[in-house]
VMD Tcl script that builds the backbone (N, CA, C; Angstrom):
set m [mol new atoms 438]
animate dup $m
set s [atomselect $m all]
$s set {name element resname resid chain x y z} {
  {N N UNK 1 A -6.418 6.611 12.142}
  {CA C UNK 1 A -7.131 7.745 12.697}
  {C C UNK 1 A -8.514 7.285 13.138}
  {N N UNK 2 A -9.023 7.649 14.278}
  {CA C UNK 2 A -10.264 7.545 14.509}
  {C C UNK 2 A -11.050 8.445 14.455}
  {N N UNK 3 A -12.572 7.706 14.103}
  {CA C UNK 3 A -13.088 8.896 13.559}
  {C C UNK 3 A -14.382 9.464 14.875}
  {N N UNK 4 A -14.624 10.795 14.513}
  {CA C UNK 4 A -14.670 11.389 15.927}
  {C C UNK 4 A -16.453 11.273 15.876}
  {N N UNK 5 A -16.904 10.606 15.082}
  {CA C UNK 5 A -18.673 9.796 15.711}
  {C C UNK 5 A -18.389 8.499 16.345}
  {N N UNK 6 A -18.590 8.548 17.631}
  {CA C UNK 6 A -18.584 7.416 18.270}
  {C C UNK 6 A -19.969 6.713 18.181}
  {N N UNK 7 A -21.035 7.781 17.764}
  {CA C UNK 7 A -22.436 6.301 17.244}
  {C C UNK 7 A -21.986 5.563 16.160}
  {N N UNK 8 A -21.677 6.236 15.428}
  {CA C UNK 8 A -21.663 5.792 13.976}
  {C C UNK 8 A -20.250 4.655 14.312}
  {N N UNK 9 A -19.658 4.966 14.824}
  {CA C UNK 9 A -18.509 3.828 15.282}
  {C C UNK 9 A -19.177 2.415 15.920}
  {N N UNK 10 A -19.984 2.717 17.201}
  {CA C UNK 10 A -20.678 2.106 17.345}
  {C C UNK 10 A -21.897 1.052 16.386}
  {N N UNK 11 A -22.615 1.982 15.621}
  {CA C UNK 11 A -23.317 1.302 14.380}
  {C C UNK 11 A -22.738 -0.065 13.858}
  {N N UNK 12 A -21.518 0.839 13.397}
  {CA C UNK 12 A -20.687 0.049 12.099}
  {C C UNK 12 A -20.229 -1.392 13.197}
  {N N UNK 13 A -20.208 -1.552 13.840}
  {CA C UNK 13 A -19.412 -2.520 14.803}
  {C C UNK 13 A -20.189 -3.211 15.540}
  {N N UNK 14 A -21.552 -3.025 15.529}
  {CA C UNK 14 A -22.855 -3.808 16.377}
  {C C UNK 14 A -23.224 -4.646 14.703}
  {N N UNK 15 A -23.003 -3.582 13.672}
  {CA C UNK 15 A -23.136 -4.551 12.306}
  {C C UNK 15 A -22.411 -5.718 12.233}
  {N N UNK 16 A -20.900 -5.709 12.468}
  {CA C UNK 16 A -20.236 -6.416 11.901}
  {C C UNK 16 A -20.263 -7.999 13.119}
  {N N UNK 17 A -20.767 -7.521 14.232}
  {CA C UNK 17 A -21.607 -8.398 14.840}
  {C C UNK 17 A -22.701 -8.951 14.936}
  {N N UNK 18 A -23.152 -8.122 14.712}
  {CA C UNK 18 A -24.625 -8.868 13.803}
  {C C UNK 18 A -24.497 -9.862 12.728}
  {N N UNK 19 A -23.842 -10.162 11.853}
  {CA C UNK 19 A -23.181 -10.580 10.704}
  {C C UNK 19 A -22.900 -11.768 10.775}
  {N N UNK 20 A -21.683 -11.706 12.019}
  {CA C UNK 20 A -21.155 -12.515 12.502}
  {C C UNK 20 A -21.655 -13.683 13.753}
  {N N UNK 21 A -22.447 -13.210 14.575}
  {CA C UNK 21 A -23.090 -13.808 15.692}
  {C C UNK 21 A -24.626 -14.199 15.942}
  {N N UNK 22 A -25.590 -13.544 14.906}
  {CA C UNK 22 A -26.919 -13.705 14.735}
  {C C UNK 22 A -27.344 -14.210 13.928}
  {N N UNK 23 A -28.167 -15.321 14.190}
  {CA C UNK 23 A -29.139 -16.211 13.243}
  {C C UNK 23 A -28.662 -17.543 13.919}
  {N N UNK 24 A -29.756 -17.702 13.024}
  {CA C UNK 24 A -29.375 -19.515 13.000}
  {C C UNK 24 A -28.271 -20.582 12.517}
  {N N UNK 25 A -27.881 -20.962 13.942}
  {CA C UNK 25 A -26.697 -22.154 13.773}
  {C C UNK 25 A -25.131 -20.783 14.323}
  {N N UNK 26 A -25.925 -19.514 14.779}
  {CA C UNK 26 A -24.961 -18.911 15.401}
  {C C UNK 26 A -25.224 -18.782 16.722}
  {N N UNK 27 A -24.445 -18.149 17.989}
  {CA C UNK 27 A -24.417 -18.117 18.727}
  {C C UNK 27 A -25.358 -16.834 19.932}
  {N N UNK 28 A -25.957 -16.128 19.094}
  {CA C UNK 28 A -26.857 -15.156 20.039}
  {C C UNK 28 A -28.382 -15.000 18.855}
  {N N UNK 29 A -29.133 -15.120 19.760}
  {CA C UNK 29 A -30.624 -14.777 19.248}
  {C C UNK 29 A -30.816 -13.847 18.470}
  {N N UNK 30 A -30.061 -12.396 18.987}
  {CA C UNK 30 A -30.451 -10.814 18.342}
  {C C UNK 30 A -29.178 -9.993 18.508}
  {N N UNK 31 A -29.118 -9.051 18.067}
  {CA C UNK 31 A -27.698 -8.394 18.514}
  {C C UNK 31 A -28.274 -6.893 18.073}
  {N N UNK 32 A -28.100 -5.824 19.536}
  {CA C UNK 32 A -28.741 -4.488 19.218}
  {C C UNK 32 A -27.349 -3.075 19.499}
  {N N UNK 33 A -27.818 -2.731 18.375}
  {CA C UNK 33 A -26.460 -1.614 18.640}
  {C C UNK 33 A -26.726 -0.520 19.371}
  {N N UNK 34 A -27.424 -0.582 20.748}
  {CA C UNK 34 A -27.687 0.284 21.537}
  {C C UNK 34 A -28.692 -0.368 22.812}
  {N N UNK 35 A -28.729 0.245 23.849}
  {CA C UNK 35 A -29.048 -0.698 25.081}
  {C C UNK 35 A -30.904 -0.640 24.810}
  {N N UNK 36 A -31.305 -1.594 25.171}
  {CA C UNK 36 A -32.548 -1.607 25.029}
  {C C UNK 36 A -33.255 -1.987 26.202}
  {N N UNK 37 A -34.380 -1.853 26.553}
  {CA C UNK 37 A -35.175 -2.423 27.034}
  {C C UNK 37 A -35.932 -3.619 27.436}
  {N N UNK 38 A -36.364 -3.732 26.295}
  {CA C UNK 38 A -36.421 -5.156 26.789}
  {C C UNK 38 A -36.225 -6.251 25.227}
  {N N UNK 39 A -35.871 -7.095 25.154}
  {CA C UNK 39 A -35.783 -8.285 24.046}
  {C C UNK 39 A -36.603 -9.249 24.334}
  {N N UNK 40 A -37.401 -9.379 24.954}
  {CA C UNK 40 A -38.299 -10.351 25.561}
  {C C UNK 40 A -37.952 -11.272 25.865}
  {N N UNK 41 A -38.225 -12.757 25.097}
  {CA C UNK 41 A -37.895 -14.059 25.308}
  {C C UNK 41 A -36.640 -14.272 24.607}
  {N N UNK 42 A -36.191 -13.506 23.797}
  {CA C UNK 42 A -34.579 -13.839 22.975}
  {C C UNK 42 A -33.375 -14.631 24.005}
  {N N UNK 43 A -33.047 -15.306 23.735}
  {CA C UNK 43 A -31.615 -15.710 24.936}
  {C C UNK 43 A -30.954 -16.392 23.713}
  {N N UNK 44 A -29.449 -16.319 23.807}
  {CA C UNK 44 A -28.822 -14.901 24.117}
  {C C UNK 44 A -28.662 -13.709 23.123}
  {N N UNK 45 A -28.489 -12.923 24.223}
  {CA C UNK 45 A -28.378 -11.686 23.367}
  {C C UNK 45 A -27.330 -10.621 23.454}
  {N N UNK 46 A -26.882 -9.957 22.821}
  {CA C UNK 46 A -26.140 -8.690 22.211}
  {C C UNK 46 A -25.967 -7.603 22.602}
  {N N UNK 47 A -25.250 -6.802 23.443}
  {CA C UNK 47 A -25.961 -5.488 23.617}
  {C C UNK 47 A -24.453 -4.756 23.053}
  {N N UNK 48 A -24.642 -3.733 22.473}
  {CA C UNK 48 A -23.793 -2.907 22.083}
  {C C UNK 48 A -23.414 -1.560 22.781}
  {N N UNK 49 A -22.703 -0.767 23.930}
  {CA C UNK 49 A -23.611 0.600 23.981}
  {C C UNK 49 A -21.957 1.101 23.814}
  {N N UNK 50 A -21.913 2.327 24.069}
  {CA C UNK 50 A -20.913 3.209 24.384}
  {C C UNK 50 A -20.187 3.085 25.521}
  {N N UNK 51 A -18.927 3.275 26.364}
  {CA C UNK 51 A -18.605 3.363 26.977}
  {C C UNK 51 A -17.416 4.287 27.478}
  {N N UNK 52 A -17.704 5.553 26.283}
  {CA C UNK 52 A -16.724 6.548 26.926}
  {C C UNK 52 A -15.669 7.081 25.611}
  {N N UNK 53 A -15.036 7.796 25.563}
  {CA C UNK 53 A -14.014 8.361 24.918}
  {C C UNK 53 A -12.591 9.668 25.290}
  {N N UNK 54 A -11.480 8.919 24.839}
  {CA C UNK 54 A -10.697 9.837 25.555}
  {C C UNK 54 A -10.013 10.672 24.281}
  {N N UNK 55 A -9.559 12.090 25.014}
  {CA C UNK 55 A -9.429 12.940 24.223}
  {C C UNK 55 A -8.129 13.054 24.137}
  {N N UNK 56 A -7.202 14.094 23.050}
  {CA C UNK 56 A -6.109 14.090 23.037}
  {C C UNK 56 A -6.037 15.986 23.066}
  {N N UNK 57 A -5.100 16.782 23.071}
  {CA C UNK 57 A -5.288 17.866 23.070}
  {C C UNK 57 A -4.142 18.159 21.162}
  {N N UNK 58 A -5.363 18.887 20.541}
  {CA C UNK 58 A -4.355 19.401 19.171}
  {C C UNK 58 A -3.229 20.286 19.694}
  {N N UNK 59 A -2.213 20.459 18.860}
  {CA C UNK 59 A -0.699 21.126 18.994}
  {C C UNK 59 A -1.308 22.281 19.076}
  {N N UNK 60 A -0.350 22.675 19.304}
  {CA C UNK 60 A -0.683 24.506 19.756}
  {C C UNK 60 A -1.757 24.879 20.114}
  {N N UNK 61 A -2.839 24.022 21.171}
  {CA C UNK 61 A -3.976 23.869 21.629}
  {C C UNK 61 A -5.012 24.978 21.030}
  {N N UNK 62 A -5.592 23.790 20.024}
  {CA C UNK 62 A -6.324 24.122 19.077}
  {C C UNK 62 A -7.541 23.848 18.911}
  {N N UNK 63 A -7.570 22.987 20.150}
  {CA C UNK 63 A -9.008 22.136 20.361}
  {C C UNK 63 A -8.468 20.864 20.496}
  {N N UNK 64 A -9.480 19.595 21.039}
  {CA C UNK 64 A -9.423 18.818 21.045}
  {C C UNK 64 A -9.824 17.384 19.884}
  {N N UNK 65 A -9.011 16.198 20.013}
  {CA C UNK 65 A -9.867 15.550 19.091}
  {C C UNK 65 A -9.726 14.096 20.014}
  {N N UNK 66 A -10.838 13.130 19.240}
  {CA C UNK 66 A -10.597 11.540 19.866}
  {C C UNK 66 A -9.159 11.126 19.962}
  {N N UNK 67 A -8.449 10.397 21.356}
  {CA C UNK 67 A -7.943 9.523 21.184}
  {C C UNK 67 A -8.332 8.090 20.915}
  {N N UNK 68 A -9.577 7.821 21.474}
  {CA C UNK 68 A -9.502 6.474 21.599}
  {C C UNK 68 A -11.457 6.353 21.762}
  {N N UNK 69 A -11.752 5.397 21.200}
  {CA C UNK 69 A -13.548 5.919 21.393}
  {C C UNK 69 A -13.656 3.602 22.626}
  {N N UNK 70 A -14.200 3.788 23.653}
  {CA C UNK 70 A -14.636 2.962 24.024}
  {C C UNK 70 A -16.020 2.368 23.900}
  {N N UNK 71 A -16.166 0.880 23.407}
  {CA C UNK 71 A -17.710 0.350 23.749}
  {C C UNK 71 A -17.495 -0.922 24.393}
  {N N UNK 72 A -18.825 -0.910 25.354}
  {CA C UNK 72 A -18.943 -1.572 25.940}
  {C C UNK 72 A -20.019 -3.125 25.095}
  {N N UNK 73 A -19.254 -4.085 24.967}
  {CA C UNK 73 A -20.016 -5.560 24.459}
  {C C UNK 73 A -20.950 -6.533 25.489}
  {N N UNK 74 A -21.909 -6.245 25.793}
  {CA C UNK 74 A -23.084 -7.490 26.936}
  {C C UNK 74 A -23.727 -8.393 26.005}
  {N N UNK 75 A -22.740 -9.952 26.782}
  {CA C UNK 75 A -24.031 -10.602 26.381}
  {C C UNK 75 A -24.925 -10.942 27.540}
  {N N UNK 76 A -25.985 -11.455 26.986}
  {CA C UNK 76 A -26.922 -11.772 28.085}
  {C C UNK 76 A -27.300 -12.879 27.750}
  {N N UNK 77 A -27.567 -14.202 28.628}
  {CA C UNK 77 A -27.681 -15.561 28.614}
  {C C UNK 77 A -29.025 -15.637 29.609}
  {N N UNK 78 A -30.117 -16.068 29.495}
  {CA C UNK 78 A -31.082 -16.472 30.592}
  {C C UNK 78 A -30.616 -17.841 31.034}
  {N N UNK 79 A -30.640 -17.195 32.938}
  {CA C UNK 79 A -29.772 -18.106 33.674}
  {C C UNK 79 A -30.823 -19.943 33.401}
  {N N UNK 80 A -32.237 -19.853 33.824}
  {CA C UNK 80 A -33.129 -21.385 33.373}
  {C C UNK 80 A -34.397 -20.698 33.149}
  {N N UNK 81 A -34.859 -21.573 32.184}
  {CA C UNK 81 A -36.167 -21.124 31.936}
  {C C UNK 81 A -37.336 -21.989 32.804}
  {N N UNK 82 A -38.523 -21.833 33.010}
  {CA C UNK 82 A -39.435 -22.519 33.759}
  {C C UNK 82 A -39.966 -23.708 33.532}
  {N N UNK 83 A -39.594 -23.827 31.563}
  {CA C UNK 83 A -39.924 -25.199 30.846}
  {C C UNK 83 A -39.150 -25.938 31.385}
  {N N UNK 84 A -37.960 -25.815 31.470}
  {CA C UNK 84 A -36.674 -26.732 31.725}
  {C C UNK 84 A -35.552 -26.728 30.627}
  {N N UNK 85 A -36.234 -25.924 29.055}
  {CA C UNK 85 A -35.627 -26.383 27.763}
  {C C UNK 85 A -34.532 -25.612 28.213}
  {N N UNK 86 A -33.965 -24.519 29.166}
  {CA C UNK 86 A -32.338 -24.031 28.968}
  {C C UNK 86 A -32.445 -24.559 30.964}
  {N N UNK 87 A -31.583 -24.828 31.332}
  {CA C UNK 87 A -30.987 -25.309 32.470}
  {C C UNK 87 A -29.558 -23.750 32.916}
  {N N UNK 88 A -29.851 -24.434 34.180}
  {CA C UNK 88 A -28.753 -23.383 34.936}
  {C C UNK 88 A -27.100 -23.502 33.947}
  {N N UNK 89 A -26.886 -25.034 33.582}
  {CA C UNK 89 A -25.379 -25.177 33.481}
  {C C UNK 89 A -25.613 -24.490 32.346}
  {N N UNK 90 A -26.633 -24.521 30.714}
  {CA C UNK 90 A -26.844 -24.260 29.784}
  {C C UNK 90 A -26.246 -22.471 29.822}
  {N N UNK 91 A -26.941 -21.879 30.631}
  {CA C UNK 91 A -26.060 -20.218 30.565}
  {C C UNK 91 A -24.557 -20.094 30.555}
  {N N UNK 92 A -24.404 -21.067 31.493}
  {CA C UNK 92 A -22.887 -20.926 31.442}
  {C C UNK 92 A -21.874 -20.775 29.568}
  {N N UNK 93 A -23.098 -22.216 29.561}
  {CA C UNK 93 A -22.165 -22.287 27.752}
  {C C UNK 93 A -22.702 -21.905 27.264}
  {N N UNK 94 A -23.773 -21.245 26.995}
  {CA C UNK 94 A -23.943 -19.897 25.698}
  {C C UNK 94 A -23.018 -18.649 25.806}
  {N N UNK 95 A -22.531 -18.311 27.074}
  {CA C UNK 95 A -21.165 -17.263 26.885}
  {C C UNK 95 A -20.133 -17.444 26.261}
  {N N UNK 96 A -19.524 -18.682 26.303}
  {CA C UNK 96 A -17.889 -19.149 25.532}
  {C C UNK 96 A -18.181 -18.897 24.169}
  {N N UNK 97 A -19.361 -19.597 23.231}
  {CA C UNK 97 A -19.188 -19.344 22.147}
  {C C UNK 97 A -19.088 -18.049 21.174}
  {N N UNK 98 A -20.144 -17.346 22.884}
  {CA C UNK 98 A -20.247 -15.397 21.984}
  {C C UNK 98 A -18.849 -14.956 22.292}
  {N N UNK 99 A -18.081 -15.277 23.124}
  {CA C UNK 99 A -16.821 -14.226 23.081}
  {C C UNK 99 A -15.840 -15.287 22.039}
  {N N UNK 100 A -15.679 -16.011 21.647}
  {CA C UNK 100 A -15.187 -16.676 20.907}
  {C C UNK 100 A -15.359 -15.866 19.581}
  {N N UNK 101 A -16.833 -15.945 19.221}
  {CA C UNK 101 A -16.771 -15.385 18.080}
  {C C UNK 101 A -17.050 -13.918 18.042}
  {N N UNK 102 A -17.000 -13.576 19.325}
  {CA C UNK 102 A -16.649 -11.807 19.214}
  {C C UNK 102 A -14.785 -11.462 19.141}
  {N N UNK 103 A -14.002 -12.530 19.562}
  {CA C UNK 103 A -12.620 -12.463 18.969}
  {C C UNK 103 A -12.661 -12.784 17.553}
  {N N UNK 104 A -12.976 -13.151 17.143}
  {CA C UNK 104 A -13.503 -13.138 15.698}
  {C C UNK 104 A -13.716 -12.207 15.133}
  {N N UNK 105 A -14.420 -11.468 15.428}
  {CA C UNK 105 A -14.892 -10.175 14.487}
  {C C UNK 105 A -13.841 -9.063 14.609}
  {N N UNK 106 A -13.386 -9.619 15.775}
  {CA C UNK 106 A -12.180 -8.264 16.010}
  {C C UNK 106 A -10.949 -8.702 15.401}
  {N N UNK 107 A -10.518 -9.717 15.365}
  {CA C UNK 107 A -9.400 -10.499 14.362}
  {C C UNK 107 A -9.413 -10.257 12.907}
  {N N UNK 108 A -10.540 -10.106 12.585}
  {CA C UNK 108 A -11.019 -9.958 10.917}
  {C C UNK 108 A -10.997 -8.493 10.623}
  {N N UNK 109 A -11.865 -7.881 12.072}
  {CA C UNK 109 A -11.620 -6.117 11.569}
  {C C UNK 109 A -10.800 -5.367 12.325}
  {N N UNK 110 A -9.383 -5.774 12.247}
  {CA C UNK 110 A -8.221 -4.994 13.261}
  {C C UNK 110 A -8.505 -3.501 12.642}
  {N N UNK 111 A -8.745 -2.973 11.234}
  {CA C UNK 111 A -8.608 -1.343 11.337}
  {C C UNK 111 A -9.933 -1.811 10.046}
  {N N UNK 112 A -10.152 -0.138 9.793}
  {CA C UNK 112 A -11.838 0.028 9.034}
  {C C UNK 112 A -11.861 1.366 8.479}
  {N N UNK 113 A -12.950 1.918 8.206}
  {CA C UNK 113 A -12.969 3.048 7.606}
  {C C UNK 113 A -13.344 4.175 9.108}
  {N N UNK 114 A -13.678 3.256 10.383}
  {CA C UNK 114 A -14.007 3.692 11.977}
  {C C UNK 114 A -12.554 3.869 12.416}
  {N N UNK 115 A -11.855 3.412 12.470}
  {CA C UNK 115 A -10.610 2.753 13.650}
  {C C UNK 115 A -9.400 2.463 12.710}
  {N N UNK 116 A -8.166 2.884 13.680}
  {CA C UNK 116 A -6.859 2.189 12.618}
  {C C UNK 116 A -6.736 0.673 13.653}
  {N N UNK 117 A -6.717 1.012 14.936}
  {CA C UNK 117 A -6.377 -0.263 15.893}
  {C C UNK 117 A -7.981 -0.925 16.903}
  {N N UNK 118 A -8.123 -1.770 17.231}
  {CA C UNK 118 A -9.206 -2.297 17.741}
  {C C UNK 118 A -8.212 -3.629 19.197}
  {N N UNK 119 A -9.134 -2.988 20.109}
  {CA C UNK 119 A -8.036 -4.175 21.245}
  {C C UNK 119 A -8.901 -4.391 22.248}
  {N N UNK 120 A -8.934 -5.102 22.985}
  {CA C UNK 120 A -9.875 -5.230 24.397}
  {C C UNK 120 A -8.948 -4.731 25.585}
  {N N UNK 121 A -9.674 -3.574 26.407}
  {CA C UNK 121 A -9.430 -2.990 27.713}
  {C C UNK 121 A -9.231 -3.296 28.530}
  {N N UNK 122 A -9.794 -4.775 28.966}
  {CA C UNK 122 A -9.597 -5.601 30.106}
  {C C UNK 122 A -10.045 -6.716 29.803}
  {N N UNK 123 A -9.971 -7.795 30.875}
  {CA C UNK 123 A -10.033 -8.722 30.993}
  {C C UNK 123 A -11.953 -8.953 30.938}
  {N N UNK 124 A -13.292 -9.722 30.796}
  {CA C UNK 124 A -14.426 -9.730 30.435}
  {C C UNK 124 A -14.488 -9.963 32.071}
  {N N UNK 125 A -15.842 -9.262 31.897}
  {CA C UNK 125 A -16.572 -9.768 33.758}
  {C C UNK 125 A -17.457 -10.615 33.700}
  {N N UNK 126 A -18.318 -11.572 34.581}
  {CA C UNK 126 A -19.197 -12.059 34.364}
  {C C UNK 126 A -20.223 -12.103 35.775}
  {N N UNK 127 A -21.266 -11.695 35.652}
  {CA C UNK 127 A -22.446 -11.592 36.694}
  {C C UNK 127 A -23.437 -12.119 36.470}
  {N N UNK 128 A -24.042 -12.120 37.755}
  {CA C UNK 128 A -25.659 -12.708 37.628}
  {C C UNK 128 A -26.507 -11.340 37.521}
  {N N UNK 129 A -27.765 -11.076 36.792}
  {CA C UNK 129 A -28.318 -9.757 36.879}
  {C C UNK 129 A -29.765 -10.193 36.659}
  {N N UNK 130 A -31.157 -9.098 36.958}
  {CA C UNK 130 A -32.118 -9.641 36.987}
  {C C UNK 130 A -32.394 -8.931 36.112}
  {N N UNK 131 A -33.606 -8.903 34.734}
  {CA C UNK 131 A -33.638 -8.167 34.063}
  {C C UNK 131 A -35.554 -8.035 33.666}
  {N N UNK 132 A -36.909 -7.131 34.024}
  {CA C UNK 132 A -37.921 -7.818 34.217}
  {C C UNK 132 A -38.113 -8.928 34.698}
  {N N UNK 133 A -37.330 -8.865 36.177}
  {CA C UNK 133 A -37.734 -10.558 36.588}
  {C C UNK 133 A -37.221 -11.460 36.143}
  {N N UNK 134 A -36.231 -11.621 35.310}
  {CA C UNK 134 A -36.002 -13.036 34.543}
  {C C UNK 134 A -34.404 -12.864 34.729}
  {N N UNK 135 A -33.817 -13.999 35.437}
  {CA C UNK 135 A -32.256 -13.539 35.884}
  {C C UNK 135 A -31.321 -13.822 34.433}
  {N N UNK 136 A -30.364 -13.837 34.524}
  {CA C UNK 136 A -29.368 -13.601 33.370}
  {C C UNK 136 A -27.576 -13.723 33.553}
  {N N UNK 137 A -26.742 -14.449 32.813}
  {CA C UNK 137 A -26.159 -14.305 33.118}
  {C C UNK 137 A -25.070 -13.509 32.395}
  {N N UNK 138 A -24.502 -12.079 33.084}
  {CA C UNK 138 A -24.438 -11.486 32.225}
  {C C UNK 138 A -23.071 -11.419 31.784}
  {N N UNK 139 A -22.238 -10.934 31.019}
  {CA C UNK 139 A -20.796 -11.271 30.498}
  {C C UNK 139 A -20.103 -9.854 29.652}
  {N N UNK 140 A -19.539 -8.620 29.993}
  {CA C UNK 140 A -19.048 -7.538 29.671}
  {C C UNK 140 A -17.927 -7.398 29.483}
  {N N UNK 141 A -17.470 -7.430 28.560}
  {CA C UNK 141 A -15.979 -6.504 27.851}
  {C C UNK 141 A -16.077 -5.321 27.107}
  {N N UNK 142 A -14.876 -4.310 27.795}
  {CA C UNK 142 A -14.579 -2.999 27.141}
  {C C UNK 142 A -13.604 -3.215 25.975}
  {N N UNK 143 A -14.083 -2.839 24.771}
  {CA C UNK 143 A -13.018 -2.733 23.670}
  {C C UNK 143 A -12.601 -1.453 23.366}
  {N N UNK 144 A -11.558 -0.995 23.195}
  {CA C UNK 144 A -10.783 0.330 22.404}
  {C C UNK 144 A -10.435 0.186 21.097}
  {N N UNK 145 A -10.902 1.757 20.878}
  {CA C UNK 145 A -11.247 1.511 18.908}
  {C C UNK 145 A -10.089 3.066 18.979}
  {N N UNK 146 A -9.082 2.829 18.405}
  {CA C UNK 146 A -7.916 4.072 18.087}
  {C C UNK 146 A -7.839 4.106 16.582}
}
mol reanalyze $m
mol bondsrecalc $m
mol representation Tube
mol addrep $m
């Protein structure tokens, strides 16, 4: 059963990434369970937000409840820095390791006290984006939490 707070779904699941993907000798700088503004100099980074929820209709239409709660996972990689210390090719490979170990977290938490099933929606995108001036390369997958 899913449960019908999609923040609190959200929360619990920017945690268990956090956990898993932040600090040292891991693969992203910060990890925020909601879109932010700005992270300043962090590379890479985390973004957690919402991306929607579909409904089911109760029997004898009684109201509605969640089928399925969607969030959306960004990482963000700064494409080179001006020192030279991250290089153009360098963005490229800070993405493999975050979705690597974002299959990870989802392998470990197939169901929870949030979700009975956890799956990815599509296939991940990857773009260039500018963010205050400083380009990025950015990397998005939709996951479904049932």
């Amino acid at each position: 059963m899913i449960s019908s707070d999609r923040a609190a779904l959200r929360v619990y699941f920017a945690g268990l990434c956090k956990t898993a993907l932040e600090g040292s000798g891991k693969p992203c700088a910060a990890v925020y369970d909601h879109q932010t503004a700005d992270w300043g100099t962090l590379s890479p980074v985390l973004v957690i937000t919402e991306a929607g929820t579909e409904w089911t209709q109760l029997t004898h239409g009684s109201g509605f409840m969640p089928r399925a709660h969607y969030l959306a996972v960004h990482a963000f990689a700064v494409y080179a820095t001006a020192d030279g210390k991250i290089g153009e090719d360098d963005s490229e490979s800070m993405l493999s390791p975050i979705q690597s170990e974002l299959a990870e977290v989802l392998s470990d938490n197939r169901n929870s006290a949030y979700w009975s099933s956890i799956s990815y929606e599509a296939r991940s995108t990857v773009d260039p984006v500018k963010i205050k001036g400083r380009e990025y390369r950015h990397e998005v997958v939709v996951l479904r939490f049932s």
